[in-house]
C-alpha positions as CSV (number, residue, x, y, z in Angstrom):
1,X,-32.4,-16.9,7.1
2,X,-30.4,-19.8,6.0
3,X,-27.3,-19.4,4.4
4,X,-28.1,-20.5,1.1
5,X,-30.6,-17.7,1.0
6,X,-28.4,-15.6,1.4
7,X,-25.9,-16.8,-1.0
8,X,-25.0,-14.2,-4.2
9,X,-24.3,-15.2,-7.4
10,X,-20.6,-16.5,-7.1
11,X,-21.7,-19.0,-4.4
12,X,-21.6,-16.7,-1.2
13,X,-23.2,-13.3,-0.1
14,X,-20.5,-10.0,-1.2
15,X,-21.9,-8.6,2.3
16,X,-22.5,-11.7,4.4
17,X,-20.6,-14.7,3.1
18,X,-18.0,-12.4,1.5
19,X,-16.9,-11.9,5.1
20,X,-16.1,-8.5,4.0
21,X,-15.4,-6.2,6.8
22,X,-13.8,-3.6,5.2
23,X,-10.6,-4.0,7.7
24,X,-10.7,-7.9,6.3
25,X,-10.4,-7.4,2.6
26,X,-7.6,-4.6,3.4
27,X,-5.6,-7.4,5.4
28,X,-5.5,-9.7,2.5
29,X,-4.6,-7.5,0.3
30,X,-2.2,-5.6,2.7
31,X,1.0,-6.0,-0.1
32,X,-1.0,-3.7,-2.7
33,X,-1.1,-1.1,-0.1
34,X,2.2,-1.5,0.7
35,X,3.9,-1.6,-2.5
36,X,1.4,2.0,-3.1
37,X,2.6,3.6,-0.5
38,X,6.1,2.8,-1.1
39,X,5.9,3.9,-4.4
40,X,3.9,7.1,-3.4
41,X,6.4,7.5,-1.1
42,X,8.8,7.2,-3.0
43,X,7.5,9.6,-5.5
44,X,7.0,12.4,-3.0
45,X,10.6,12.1,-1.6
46,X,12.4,12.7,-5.0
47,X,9.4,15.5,-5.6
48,X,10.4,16.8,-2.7
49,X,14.1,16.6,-2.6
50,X,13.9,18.0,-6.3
51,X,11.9,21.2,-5.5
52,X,12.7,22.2,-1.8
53,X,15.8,24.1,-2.7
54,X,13.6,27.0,-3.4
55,X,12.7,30.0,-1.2
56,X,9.5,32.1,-1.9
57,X,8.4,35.6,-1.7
58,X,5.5,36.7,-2.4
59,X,4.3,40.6,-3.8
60,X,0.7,42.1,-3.7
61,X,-0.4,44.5,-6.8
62,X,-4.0,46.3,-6.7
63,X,-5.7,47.8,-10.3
64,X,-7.1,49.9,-8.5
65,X,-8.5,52.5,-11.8
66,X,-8.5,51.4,-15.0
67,X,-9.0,53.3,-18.5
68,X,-11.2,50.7,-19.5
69,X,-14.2,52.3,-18.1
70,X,-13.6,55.5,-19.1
71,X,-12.4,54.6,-22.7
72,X,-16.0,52.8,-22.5
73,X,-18.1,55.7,-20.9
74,X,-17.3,58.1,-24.0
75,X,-17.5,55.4,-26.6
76,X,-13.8,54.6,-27.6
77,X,-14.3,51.0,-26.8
78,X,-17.3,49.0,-27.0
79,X,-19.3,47.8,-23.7
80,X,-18.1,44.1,-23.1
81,X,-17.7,41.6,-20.7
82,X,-13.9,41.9,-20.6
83,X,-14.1,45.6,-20.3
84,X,-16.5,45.6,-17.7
85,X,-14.5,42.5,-15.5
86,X,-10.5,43.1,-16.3
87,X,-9.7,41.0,-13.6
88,X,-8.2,38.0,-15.6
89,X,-7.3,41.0,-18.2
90,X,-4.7,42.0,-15.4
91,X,-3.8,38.7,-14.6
92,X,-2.8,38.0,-18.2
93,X,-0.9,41.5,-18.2
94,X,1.3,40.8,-15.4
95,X,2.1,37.2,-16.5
96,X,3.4,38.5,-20.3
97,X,6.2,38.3,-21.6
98,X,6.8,41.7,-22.3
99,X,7.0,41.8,-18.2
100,X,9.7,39.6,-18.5
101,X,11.3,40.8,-20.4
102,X,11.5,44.1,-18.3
103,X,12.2,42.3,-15.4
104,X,15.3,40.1,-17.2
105,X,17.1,43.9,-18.3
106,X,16.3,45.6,-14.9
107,X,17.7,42.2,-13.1
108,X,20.6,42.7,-15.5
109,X,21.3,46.1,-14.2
110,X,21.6,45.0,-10.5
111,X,24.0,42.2,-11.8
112,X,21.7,39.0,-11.8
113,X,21.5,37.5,-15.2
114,X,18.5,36.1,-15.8
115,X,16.8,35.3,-19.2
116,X,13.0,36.2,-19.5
117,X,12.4,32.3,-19.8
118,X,14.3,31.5,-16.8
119,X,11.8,34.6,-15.4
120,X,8.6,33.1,-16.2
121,X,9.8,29.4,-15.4
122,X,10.4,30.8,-11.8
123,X,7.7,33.8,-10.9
124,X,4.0,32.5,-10.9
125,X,1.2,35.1,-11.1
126,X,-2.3,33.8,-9.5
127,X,-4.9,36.3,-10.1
128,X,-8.8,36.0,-9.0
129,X,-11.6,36.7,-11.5
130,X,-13.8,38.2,-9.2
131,X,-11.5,40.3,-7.6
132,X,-8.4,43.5,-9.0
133,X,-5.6,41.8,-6.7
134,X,-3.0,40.0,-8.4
135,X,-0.3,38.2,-6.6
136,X,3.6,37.4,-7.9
137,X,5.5,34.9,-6.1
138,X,9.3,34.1,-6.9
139,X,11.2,31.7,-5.6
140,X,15.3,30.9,-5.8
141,X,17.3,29.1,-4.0
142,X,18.3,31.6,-2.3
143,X,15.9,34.4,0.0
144,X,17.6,37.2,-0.5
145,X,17.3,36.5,-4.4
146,X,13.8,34.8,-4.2
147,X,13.1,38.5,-2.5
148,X,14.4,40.1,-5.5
149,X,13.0,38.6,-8.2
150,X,9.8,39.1,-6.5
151,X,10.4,42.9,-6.8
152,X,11.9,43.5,-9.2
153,X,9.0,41.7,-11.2
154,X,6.5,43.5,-9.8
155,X,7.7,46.4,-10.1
156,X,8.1,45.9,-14.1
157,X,4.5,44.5,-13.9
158,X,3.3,48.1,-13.0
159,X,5.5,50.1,-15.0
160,X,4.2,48.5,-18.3
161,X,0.2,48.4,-17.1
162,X,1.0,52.0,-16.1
163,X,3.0,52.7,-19.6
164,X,0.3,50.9,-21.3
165,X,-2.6,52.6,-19.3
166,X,-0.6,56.3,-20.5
167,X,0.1,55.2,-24.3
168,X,-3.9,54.6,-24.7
169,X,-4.7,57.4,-23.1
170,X,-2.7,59.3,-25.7
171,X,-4.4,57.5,-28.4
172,X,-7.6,58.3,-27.3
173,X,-6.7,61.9,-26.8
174,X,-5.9,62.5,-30.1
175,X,-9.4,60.5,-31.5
176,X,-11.3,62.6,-28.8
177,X,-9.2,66.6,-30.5
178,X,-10.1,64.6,-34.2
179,X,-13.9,64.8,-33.0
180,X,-13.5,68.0,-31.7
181,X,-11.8,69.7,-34.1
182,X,-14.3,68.6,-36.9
183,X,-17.1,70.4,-34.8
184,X,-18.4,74.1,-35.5
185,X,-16.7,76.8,-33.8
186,X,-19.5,77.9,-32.6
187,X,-20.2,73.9,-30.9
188,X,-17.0,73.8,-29.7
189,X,-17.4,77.0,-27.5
190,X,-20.4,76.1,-26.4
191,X,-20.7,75.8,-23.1
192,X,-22.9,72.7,-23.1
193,X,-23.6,69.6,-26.0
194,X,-21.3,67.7,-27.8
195,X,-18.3,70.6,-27.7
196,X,-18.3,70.8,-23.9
197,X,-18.5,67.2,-23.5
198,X,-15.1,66.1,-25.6
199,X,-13.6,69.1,-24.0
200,X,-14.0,67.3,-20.9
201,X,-12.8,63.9,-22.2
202,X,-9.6,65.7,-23.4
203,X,-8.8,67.0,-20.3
204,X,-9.4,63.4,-18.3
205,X,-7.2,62.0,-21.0
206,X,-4.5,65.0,-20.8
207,X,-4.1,64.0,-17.0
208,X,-4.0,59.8,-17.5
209,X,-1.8,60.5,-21.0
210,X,0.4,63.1,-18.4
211,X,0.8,61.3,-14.9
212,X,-1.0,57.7,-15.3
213,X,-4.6,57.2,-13.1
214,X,-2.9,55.2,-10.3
215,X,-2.7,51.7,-11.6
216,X,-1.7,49.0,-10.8
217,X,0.1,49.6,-7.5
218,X,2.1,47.3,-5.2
219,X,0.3,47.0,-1.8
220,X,2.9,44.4,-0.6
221,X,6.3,44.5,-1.8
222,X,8.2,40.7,-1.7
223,X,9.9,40.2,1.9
224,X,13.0,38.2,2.2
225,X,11.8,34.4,4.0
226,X,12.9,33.2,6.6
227,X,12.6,29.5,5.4
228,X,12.8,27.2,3.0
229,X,9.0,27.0,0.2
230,X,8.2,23.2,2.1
231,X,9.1,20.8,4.5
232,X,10.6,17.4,2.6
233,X,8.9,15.5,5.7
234,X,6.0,16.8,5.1
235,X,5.7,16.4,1.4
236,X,7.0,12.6,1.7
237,X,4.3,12.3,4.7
238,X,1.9,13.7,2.5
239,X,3.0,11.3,-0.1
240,X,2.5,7.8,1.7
241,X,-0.6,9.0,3.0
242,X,-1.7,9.6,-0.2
243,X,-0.7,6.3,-1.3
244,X,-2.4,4.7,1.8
245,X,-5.5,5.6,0.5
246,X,-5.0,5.3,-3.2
247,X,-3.6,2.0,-2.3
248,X,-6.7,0.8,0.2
249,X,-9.1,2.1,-2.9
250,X,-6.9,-0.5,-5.3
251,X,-6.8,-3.3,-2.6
252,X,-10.7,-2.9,-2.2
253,X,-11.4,-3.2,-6.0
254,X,-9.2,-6.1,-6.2
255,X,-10.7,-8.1,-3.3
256,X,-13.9,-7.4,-5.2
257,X,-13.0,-8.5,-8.3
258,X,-11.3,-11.5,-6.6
259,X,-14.0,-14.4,-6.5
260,X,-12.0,-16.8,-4.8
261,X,-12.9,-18.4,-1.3
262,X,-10.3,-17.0,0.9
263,X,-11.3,-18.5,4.8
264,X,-13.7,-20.6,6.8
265,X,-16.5,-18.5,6.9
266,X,-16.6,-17.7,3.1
267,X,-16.0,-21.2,2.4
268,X,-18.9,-22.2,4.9
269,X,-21.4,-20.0,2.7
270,X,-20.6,-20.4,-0.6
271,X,-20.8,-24.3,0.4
272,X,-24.1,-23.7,2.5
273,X,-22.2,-26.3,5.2
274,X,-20.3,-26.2,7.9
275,X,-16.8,-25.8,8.2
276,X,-15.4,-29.0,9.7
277,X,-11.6,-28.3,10.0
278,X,-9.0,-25.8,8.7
279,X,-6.0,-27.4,7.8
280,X,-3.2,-25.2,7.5
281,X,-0.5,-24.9,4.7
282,X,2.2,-26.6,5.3
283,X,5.4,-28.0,3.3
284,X,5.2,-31.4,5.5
285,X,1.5,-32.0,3.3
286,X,3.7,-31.9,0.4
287,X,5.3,-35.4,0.8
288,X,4.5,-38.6,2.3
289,X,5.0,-38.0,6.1
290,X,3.7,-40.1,8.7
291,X,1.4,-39.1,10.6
292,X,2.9,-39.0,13.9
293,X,5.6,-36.6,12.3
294,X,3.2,-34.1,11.2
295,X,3.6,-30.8,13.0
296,X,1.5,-30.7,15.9
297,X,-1.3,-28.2,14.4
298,X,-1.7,-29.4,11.5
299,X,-2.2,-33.2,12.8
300,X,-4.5,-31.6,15.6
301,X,-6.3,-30.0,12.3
302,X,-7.2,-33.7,10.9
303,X,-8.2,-35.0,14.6
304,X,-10.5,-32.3,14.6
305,X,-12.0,-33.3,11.4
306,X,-12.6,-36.7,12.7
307,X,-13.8,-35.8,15.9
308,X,-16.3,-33.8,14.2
309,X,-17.5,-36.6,12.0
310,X,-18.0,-38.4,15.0
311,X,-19.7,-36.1,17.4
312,X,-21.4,-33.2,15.7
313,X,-24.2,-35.8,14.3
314,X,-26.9,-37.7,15.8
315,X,-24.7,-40.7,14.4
316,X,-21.4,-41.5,13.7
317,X,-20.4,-40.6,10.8
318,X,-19.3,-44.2,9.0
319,X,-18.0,-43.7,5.5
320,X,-18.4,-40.7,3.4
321,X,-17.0,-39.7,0.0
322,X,-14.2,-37.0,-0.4
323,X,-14.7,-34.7,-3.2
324,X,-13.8,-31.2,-4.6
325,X,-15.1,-28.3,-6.8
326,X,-12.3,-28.7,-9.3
327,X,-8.6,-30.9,-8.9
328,X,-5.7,-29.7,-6.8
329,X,-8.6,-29.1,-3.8
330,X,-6.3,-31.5,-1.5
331,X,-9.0,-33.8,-1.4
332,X,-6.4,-37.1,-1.4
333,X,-4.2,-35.6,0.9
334,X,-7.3,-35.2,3.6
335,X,-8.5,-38.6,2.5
336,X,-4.8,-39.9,3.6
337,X,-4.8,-37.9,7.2
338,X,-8.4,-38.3,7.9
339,X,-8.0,-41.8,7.8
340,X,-4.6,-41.9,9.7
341,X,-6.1,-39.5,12.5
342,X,-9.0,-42.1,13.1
343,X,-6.3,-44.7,13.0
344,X,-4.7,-43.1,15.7
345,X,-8.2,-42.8,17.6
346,X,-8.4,-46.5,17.9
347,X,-10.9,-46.8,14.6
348,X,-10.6,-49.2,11.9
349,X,-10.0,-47.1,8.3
350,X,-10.9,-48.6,4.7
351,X,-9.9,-46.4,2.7
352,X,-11.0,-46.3,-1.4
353,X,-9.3,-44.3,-4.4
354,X,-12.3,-44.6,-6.4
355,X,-10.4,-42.1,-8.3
356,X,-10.2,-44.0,-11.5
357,X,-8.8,-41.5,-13.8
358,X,-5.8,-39.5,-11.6
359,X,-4.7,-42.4,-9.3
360,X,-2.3,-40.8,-6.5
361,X,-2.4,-42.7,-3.7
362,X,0.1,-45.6,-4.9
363,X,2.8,-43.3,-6.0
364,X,2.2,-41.0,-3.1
365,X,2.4,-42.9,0.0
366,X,4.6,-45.8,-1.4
367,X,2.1,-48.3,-2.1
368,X,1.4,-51.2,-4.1
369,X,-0.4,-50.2,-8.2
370,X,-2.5,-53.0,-7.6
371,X,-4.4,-55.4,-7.6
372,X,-7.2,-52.4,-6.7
373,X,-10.8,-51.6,-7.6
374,X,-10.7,-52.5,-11.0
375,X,-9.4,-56.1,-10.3
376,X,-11.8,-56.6,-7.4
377,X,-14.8,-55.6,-9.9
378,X,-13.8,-57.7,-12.9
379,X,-13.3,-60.4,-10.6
380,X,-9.4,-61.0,-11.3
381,X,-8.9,-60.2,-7.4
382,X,-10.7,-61.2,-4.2
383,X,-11.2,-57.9,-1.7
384,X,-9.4,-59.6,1.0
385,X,-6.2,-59.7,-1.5
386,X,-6.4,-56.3,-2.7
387,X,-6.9,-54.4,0.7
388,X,-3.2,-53.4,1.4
389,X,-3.3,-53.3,5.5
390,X,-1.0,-50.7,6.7
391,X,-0.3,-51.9,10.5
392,X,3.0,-49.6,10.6
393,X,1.3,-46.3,10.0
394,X,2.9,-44.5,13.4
395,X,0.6,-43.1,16.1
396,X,-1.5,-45.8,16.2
397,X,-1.1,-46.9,19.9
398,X,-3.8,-49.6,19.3
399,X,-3.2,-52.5,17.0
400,X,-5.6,-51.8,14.4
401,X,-4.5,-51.4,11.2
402,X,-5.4,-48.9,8.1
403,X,-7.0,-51.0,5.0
404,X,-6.5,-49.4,1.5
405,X,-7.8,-50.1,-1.5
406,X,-6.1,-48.3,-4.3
407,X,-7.7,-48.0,-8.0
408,X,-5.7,-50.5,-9.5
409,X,-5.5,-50.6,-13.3
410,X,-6.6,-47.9,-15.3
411,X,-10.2,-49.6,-16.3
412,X,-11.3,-48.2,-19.8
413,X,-14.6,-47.1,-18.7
414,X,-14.1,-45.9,-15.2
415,X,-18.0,-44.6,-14.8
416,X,-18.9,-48.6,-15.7
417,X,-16.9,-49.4,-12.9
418,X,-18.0,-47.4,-10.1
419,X,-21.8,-48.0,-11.3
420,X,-21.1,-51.7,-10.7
421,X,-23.2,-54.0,-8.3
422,X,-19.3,-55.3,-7.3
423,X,-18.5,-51.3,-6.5
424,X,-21.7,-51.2,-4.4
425,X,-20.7,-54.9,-2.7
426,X,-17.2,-53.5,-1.8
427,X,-18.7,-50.7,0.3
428,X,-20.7,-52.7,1.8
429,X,-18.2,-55.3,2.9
430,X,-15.8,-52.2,3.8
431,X,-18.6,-50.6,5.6
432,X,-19.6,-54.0,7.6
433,X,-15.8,-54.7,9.0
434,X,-14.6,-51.4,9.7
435,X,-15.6,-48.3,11.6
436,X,-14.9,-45.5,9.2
437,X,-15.0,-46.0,5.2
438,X,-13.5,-42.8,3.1
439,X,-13.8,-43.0,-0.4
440,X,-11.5,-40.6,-2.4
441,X,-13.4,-39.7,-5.9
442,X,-12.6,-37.3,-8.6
443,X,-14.0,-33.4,-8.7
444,X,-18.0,-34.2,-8.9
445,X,-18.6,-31.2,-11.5
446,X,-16.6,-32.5,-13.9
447,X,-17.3,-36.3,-14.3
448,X,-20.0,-38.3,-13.3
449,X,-17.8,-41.4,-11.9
450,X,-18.9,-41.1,-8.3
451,X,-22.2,-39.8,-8.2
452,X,-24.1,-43.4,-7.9
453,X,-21.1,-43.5,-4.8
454,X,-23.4,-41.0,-3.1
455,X,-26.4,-42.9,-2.0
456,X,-24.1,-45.6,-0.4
457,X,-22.2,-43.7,2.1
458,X,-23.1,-41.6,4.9
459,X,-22.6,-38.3,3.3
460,X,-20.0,-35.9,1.4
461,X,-17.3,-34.0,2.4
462,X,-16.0,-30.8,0.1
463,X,-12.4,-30.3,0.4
464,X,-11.7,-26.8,-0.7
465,X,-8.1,-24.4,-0.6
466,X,-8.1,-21.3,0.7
467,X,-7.2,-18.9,-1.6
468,X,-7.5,-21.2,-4.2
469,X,-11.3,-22.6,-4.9
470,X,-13.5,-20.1,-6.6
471,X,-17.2,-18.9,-6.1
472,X,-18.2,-20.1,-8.9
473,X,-16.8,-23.6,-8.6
474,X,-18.2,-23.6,-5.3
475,X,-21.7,-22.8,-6.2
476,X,-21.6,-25.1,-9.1
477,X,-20.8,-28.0,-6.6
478,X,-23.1,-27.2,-4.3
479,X,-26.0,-26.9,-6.5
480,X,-25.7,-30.6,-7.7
481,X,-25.4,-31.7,-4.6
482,X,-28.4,-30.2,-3.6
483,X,-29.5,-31.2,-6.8
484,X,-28.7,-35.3,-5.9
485,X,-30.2,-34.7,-2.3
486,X,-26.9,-36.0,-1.3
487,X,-26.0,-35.3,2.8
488,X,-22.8,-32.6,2.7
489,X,-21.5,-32.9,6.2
490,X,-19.2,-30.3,6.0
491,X,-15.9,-28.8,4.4
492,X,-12.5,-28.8,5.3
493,X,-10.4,-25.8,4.0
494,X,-7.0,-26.2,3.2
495,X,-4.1,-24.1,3.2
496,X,-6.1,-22.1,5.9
497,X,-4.9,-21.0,8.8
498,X,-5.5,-22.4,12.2
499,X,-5.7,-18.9,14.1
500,X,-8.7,-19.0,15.8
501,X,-9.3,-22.2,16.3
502,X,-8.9,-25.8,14.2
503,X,-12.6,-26.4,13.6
504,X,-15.6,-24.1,12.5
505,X,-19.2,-25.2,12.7
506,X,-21.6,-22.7,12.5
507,X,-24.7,-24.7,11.8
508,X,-25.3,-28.2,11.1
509,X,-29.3,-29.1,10.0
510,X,-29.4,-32.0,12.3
511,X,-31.9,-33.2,14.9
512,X,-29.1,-33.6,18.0
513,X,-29.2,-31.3,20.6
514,X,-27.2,-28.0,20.3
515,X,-24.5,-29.5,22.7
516,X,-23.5,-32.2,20.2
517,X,-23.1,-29.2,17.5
518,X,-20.2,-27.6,19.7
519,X,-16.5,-26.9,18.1
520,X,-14.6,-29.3,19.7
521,X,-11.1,-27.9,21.3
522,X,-8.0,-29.4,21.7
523,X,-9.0,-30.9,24.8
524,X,-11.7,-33.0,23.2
525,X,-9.3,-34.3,20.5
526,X,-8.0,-37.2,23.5
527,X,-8.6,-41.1,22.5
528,X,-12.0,-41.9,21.9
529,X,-12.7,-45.9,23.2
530,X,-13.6,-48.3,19.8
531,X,-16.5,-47.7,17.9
532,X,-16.9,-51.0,16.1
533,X,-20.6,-52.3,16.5
């Protein structure tokens, strides 16, 4: 399958051509994970810090009995859910106020001044539905403290259930002696029926009312810790790890949402061509340096490019035109180095700004505004005048010289100009006396200047930036050139990086033999004898 089939809708494939292992997305957006687990980190630290002064101790009730049931078996209360499941009904109980409020005046007689606020702010009561245990933890910042509050809370906890437990039994002992009393002596001494029945309740409620049934008791009174409620480590530990993965979800979600090109292998998809060169970013690209000054790899970059031109094709490649998706690509600044590397490879160079509308190359690289392209068309300049031969550009160890033809005065109607029969008789004259021809033109997608350049030349190359150049874009691009059956011979990424090697060619759809479609390595970048015909 080529990859053009399997191309997605912003240009490139999100499983293929998005080049998305997950471990690749995560390393370009390694800052958001970062800066999340920092902040996570930094979260769980004061968290930490904030709350660790506390010790805890924990105490175990049990409601065993309750009155409930029996209140319900004789018909004082009615048959419900709550009365037949009081779990969360003593939950509720031992988290009251009213507990607190115990607890605050019997803490007050040991000495310990505690409000019932300051109580329920520091005791928590976890209680399961499905089961009669309830648990009170207290915690202090000190254990002998924690220990008591624990204890001393529980403790009131069961007093008041069992107080409350004894008060309704009295209340339903003197409803049960209302019923009985308004029977017939001769029913209440009965020794069976409705007489011998409320005698019986009576005397149940007599012995709750008199002693309490039991409940709630404390199975597990609070023991003094030993250590501290949490480890500060541990928390912060806890912390960045939750920001790890918080941070690799948000990273993840960005790189999907992110539709730019971000390396050779998305760039070589979303363009459906190979990947001639990366050029890597660099602040010497951002002014006129020669090319023998350039830093080693990013010069070895550019001889790659033209080494590929010239030997990953059954032909030489002999001119071509430099485009781009949108401006700011690079494109003039590979145009510039392309044609300097082949210089420096013992090539003749034309090279054409046929960039009618943004002229740079003047300003740039310190040459003369004209006479240029426009001159030469409306006949106010001979070609042989306007070429501006460069034979100072260093590295060029043999005597040729680098011809340029800048764009010259701004023409009114720049698309008249390039569709000339003069336009078409400069390329050819360019193409006759020299070995390589690169024409500089403006982003294809957004005017129509260059496209009649495209039938002329050899083929196209995209320059695209890393980082920079957008699915879209890209797909838009490579659909009218597709569109124009025009020959893309491959893309050059810039602001790349040169890890892994300068050049990247995955597939070129060629007749030559698999051998001429190698990468080339820095050992095939040596001086290539002329190739004038």
């Amino acid at each position: 399958m080529t990859s053009t089939e399997n191309a997605g809708m912003q240009g490139y494939s999100s499983s293929n051509g998005k080049g998305l292992s997950l471990l690749g997305a995560l390393r370009r957006r390694w800052p958001i994970i970062v800066i999340t687990m920092v902040l996570a980190g930094g979260a769980a630290a004061a968290l930490a810090f904030a709350t660790n002064k506390d010790y805890e101790s924990t105490a175990t009730l049990v409601f065993r009995q309750t009155i409930a049931p029996q209140l319900n078996s004789i018909g004082l209360i009615p048959n419900t859910v709550a009365a037949d499941n009081l779990a969360e009904d003593n939950r509720e109980r031992v988290a009251s106020k009213a507990v607190a409020v115990d607890a605050s005046e019997a803490l007050a007689a040991r000495g310990v001044d505690m409000s019932p606020a300051d109580i329920q702010d520091d005791v928590t009561v976890v209680g399961d539905k499905t089961s009669d245990v309830v648990k009170v933890t207290g915690s202090a910042d000190d254990a002998q403290r924690a220990a008591l509050l624990t204890n001393v809370y529980a403790q009131s906890a069961r007093r008041l259930a069992a107080d409350e437990d004894r008060e309704l039994a009295r209340m339903a002992l003197a409803s049960l002696r209302r019923q009985f009393e308004a029977l017939p002596t001769n029913v209440q001494n009965h020794v069976s029926g409705p007489g011998a029945q409320l005698r019986n309740n009576m005397q149940k409620m007599q012995v709750i009312a008199d002693v309490g049934n039991g409940s709630p008791q404390v199975v597990q009174p609070g023991y003094v810790p030993t250590d501290k409620s949490g480890s500060p480590l541990t928390t912060i530990l806890l912390g960045v790890l939750l920001g790890a993965v918080l941070g690799s979800g948000l990273a993840l979600l960005r790189d999907q949402s992110d539709r730019r090109l971000h390396g050779a292998e998305e760039a070589a998809v979303a363009f459906d061509a190979p990947v001639l060169t990366t050029v890597p970013r660099h602040r010497a690209l951002k002014r006129p340096v020669p090319f023998a000054d350039l830093p080693p790899e990013v010069a070895e970059a550019f001889r790659m490019l033209q080494m590929n031109l010239r030997f990953a094709w059954d032909e030489p490649v002999r001119s071509l035109v430099l485009t781009s998706s949108r401006a700011g690509e690079g494109k003039t600044t590979v145009a510039w180095n392309l044609s300097c590397a082949a210089l420096s490879a013992g090539m003749s160079v034309a090279l054409v700004e046929a960039d009618m509308r943004r002229p740079t190359l003047a300003d740039r690289y310190g040459l003369q505004p004209g006479p240029g392209v426009t001159e030469v068309v409306e006949g106010r300049a001979s070609l042989e005048d306007a070429l501006q031969p460069l034979t100072n550009v260093r590295g060029d160890r043999h005597g040729r010289q680098l011809d340029v033809l800048v764009a010259g005065q701004l023409p009114p109607d720049p698309w008249a100009v390039l569709q000339s029969e003069a336009m078409g008789w400069i390329l050819q004259t360019l193409k006759r006396d020299h070995d390589l021809v690169v024409v500089d033109t403006p982003p294809l997608p957004h005017v129509a200047d260059a496209i009649s350049l495209l039938r002329q030349l050899d083929g196209v190359v995209v320059a695209a930036s890393a980082n920079s150049t957008r699915g879209d874009d890209a797909r838009r691009l490579r659909e009218q050139l597709q569109g124009l059956d025009a020959k893309v011979l491959g893309v050059v990424v810039n602001r790349g990086s040169a890890i892994g090697g300068y050049g990247y060619v995955p597939s070129i759809r060629s007749s030559a033999s698999p051998a001429e479609h190698r990468p080339f390595t820095v050992d095939d970048t040596t001086d290539a004898p002329h190739l004038r015909s």
